[in-house]
N, CA, C and O atoms as a GROMACS GRO file, in nm:
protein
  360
    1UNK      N    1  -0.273  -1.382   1.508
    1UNK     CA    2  -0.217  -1.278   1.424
    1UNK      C    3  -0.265  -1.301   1.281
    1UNK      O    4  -0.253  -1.406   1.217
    2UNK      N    5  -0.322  -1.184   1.238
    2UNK     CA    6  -0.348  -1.174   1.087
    2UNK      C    7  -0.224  -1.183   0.934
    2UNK      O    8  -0.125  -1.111   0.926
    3UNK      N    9  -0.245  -1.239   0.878
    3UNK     CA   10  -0.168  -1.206   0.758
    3UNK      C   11  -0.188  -1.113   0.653
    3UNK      O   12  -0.283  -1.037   0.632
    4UNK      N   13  -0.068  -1.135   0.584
    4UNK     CA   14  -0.066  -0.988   0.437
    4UNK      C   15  -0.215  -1.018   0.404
    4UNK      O   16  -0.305  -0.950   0.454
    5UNK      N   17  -0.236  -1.111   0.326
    5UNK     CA   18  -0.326  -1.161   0.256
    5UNK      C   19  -0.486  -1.074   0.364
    5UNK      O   20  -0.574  -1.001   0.318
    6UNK      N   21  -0.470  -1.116   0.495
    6UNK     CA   22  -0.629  -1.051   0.570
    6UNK      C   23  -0.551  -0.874   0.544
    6UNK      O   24  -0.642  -0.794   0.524
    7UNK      N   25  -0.461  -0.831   0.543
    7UNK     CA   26  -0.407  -0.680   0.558
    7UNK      C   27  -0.483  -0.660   0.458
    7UNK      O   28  -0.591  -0.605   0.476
    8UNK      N   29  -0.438  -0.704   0.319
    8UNK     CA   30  -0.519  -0.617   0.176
    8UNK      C   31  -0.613  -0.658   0.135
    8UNK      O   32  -0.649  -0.593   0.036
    9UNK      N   33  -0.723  -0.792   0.178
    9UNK     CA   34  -0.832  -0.776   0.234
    9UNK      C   35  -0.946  -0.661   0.250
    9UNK      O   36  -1.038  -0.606   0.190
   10UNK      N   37  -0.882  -0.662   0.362
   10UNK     CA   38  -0.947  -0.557   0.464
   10UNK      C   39  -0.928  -0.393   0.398
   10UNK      O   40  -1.015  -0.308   0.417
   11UNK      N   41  -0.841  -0.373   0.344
   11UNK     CA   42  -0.817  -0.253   0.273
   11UNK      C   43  -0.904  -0.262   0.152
   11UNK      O   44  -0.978  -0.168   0.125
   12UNK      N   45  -0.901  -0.381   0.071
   12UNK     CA   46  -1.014  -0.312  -0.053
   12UNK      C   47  -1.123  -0.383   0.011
   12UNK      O   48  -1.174  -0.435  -0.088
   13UNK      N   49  -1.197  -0.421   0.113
   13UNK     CA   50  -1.344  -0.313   0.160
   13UNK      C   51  -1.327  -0.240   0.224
   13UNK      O   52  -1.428  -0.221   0.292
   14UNK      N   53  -1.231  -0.161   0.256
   14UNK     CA   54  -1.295  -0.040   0.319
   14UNK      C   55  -1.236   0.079   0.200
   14UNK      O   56  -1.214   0.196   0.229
   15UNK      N   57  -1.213   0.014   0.049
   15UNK     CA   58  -1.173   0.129  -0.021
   15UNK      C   59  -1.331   0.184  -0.071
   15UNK      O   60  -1.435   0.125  -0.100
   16UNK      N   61  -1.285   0.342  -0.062
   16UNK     CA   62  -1.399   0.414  -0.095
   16UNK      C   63  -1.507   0.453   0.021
   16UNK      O   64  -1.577   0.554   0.027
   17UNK      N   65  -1.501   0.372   0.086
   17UNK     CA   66  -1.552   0.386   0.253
   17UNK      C   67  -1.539   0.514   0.333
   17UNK      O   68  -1.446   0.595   0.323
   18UNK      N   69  -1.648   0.522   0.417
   18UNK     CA   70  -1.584   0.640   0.481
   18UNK      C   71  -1.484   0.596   0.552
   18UNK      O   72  -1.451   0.480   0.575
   19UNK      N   73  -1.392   0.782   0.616
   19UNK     CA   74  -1.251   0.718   0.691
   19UNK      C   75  -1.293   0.646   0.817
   19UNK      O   76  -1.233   0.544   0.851
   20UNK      N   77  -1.380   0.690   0.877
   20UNK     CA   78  -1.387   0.559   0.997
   20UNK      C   79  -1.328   0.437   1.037
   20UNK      O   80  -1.259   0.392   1.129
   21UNK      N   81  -1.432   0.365   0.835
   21UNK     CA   82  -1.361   0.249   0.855
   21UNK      C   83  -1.235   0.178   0.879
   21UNK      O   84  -1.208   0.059   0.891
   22UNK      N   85  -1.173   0.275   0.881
   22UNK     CA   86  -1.026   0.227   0.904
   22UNK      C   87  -0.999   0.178   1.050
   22UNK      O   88  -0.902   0.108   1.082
   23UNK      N   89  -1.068   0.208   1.110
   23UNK     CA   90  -1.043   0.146   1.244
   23UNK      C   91  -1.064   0.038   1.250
   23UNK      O   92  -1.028  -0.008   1.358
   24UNK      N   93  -1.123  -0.060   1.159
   24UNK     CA   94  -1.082  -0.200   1.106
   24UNK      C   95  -0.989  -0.256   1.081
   24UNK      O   96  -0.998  -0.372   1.039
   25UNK      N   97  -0.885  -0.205   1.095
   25UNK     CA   98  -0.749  -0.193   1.045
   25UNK      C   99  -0.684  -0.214   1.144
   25UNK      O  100  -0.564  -0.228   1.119
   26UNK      N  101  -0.733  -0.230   1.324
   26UNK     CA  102  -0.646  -0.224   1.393
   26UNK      C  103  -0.612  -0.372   1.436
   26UNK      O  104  -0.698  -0.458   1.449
   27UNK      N  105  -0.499  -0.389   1.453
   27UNK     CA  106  -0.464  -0.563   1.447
   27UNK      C  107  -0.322  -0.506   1.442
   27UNK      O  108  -0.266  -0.398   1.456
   28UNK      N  109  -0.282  -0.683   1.404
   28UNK     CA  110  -0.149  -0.712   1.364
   28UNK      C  111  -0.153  -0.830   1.245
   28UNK      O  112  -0.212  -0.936   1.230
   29UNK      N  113  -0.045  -0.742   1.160
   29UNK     CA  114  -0.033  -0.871   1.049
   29UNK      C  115   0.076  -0.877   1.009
   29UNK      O  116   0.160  -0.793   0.974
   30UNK      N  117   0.070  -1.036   1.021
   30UNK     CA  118   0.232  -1.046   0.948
   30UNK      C  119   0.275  -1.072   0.828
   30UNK      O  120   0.238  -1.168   0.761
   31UNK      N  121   0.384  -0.959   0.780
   31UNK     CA  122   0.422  -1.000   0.662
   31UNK      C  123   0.568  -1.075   0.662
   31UNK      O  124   0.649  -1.060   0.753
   32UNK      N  125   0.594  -1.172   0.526
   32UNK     CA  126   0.694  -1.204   0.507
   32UNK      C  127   0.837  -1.178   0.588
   32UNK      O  128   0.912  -1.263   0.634
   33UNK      N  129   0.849  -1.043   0.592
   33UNK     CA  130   0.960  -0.996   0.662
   33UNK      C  131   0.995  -0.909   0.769
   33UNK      O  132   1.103  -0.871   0.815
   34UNK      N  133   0.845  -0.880   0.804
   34UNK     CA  134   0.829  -0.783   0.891
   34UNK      C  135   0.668  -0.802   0.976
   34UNK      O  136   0.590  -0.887   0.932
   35UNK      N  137   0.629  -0.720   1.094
   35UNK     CA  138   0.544  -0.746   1.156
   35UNK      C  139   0.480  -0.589   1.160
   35UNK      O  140   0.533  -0.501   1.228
   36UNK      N  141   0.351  -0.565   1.072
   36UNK     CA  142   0.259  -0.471   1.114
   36UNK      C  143   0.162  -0.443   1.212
   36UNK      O  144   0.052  -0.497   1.211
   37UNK      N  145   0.210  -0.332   1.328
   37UNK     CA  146   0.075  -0.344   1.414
   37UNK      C  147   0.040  -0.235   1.399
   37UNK      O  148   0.111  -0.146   1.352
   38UNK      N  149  -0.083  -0.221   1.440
   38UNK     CA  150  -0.217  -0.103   1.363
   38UNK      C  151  -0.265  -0.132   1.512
   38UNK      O  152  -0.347  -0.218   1.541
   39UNK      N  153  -0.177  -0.016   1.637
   39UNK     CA  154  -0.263   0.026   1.734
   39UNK      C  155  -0.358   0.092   1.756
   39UNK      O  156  -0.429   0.058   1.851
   40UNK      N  157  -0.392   0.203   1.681
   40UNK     CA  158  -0.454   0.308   1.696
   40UNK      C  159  -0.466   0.394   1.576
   40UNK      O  160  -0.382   0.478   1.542
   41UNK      N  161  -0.588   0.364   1.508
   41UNK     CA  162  -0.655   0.499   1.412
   41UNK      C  163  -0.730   0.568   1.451
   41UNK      O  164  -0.845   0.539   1.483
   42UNK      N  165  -0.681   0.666   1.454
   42UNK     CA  166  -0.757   0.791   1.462
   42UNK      C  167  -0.791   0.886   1.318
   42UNK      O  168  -0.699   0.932   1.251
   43UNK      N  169  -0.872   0.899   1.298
   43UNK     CA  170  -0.880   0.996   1.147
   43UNK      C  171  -0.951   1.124   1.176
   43UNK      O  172  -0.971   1.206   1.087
   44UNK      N  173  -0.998   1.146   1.326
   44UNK     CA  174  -1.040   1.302   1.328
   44UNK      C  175  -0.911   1.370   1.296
   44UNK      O  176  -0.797   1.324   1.290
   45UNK      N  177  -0.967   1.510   1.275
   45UNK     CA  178  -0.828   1.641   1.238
   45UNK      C  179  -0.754   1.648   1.347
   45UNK      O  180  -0.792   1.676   1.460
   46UNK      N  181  -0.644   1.621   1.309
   46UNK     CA  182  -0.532   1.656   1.430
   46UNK      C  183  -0.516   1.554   1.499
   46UNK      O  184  -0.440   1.575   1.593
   47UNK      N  185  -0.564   1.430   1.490
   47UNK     CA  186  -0.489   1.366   1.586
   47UNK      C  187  -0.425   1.214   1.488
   47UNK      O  188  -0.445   1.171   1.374
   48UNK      N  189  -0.352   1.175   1.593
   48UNK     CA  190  -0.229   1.042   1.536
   48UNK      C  191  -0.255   0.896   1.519
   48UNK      O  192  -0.183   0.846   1.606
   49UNK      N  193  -0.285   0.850   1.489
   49UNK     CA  194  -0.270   0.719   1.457
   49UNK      C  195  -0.123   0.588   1.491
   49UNK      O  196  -0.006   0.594   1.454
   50UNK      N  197  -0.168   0.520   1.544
   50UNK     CA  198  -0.025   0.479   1.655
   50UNK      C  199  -0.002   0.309   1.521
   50UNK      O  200  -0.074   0.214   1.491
   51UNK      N  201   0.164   0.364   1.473
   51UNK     CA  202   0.125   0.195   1.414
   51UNK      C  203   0.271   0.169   1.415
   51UNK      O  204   0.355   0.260   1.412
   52UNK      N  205   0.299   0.036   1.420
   52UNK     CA  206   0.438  -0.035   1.462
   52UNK      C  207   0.498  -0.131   1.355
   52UNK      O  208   0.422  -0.214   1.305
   53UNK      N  209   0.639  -0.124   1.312
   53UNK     CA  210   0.713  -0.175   1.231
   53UNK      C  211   0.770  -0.287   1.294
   53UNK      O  212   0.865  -0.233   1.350
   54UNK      N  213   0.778  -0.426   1.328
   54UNK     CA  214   0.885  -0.443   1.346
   54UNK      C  215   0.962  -0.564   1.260
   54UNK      O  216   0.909  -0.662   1.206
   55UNK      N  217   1.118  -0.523   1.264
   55UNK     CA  218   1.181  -0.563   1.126
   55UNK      C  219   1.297  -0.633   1.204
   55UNK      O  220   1.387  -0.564   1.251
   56UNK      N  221   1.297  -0.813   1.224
   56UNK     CA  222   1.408  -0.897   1.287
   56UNK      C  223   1.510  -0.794   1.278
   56UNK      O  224   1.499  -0.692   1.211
   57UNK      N  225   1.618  -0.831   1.356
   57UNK     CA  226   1.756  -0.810   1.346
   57UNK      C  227   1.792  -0.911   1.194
   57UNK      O  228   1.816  -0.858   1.085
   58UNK      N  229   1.790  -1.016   1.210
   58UNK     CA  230   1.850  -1.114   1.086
   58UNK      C  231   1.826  -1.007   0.943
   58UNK      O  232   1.897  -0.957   0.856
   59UNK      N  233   1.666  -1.011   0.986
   59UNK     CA  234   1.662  -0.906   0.844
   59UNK      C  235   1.684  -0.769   0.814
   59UNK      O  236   1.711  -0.714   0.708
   60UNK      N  237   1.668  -0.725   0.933
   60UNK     CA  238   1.716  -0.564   0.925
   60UNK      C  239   1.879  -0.562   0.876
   60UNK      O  240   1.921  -0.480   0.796
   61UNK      N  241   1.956  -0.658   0.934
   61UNK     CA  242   2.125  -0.653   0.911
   61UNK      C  243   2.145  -0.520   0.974
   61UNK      O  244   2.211  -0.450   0.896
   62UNK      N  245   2.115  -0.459   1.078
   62UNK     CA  246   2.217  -0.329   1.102
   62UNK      C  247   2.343  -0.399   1.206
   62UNK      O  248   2.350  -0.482   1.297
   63UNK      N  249   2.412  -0.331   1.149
   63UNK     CA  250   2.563  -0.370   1.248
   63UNK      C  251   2.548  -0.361   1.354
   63UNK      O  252   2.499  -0.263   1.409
   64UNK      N  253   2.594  -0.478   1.420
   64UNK     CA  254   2.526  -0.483   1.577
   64UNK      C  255   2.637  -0.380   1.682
   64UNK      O  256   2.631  -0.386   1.805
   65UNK      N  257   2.720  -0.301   1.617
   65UNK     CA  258   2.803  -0.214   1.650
   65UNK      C  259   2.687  -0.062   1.686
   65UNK      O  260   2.699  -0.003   1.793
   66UNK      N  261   2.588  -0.018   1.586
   66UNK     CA  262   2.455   0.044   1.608
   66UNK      C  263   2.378   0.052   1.728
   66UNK      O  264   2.319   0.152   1.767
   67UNK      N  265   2.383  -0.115   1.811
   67UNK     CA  266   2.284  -0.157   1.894
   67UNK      C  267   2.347  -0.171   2.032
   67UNK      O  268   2.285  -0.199   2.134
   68UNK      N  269   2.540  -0.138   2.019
   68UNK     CA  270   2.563  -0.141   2.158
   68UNK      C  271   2.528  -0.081   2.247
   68UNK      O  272   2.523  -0.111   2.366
   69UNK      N  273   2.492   0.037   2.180
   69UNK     CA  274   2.490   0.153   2.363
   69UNK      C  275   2.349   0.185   2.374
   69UNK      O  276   2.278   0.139   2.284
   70UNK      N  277   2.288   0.260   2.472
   70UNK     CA  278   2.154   0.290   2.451
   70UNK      C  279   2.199   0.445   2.375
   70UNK      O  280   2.113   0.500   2.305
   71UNK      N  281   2.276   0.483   2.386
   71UNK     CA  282   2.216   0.622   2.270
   71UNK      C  283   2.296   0.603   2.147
   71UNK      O  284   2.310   0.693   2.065
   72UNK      N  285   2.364   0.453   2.131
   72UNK     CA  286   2.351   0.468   1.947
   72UNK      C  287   2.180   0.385   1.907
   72UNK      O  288   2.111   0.390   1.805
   73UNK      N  289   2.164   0.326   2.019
   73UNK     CA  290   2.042   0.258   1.971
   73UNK      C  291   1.922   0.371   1.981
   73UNK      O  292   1.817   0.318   1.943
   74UNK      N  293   1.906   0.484   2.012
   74UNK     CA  294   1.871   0.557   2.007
   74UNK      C  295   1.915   0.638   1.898
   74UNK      O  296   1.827   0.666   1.816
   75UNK      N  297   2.007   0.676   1.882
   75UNK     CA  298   2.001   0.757   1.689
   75UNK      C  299   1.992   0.648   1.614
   75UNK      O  300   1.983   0.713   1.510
   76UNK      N  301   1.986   0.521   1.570
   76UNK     CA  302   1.948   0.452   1.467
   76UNK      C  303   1.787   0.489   1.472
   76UNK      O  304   1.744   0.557   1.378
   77UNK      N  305   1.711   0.455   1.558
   77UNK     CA  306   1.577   0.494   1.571
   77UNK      C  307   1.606   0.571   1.570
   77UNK      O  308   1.637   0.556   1.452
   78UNK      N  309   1.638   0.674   1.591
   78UNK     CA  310   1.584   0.838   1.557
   78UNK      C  311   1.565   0.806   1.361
   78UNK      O  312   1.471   0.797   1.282
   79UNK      N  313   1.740   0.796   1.353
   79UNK     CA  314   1.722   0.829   1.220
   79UNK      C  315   1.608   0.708   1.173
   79UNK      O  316   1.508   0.753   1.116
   80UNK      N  317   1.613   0.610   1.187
   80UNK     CA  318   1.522   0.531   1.098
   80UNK      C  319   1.371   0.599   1.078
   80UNK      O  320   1.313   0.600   0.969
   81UNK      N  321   1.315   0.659   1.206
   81UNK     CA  322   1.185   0.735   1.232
   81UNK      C  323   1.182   0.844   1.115
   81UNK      O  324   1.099   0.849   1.025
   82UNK      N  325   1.281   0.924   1.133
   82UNK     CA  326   1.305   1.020   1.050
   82UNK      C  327   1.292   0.978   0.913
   82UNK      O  328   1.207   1.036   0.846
   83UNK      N  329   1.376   0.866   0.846
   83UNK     CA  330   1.377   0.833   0.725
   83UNK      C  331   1.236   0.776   0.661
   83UNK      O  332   1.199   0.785   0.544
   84UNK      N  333   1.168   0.716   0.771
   84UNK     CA  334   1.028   0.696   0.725
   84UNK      C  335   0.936   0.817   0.706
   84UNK      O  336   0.856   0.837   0.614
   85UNK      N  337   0.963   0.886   0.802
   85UNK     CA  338   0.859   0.977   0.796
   85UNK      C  339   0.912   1.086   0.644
   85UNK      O  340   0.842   1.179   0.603
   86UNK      N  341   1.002   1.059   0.603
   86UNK     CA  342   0.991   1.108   0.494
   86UNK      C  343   0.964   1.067   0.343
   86UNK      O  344   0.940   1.123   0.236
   87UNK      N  345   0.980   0.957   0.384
   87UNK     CA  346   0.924   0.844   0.238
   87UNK      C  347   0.802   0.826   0.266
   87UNK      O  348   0.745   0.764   0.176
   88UNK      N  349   0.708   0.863   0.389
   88UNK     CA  350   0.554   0.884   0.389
   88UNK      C  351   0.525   1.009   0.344
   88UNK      O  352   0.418   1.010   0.285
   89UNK      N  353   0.583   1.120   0.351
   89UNK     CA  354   0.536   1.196   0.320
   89UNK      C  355   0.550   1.244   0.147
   89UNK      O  356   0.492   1.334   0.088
   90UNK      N  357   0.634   1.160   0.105
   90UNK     CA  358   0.694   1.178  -0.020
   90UNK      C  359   0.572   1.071  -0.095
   90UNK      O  360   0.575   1.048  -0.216
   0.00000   0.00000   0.00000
């Protein structure tokens, strides 16, 4: 597994690059508090790019009251999905 340090790396050479290069990007790196994986770039039009957060329980702290059932553990992910996808787009 890669670290922060190979993550931003790898980002300033491929700054200015065509988008391609980003498919250099696919890995996993770990940061401090969390674990980035970079399954899948895609940068043609229209299609998705697959990439993964994951954030301990210790450090996330959500009330493990959230994680009893499968469909509250299902609206925390919802909402968490949701809440990202709007601080990306912001």
């Amino acid at each position: 597994m890669k670290d922060k340090e190979d993550f931003f790396q790898q980002l300033g050479q491929i700054d200015g690059q065509p988008l391609e290069q980003y498919e250099d990007l696919i890995g996993t790196f770990e940061f401090p508090r969390y674990v980035l994986r970079m399954a899948r770039v895609d940068v043609r039009e229209n299609r998705r790019s697959l990439v993964t957060v994951r954030i301990p329980q210790p450090v996330a702290s959500f009330p493990p009251s959230l994680l009893d059932t499968p469909v509250r553990r299902t609206a925390l992910e919802d909402y968490l999905t949701r809440r990202l996808r709007a601080a990306i787009e912001a």
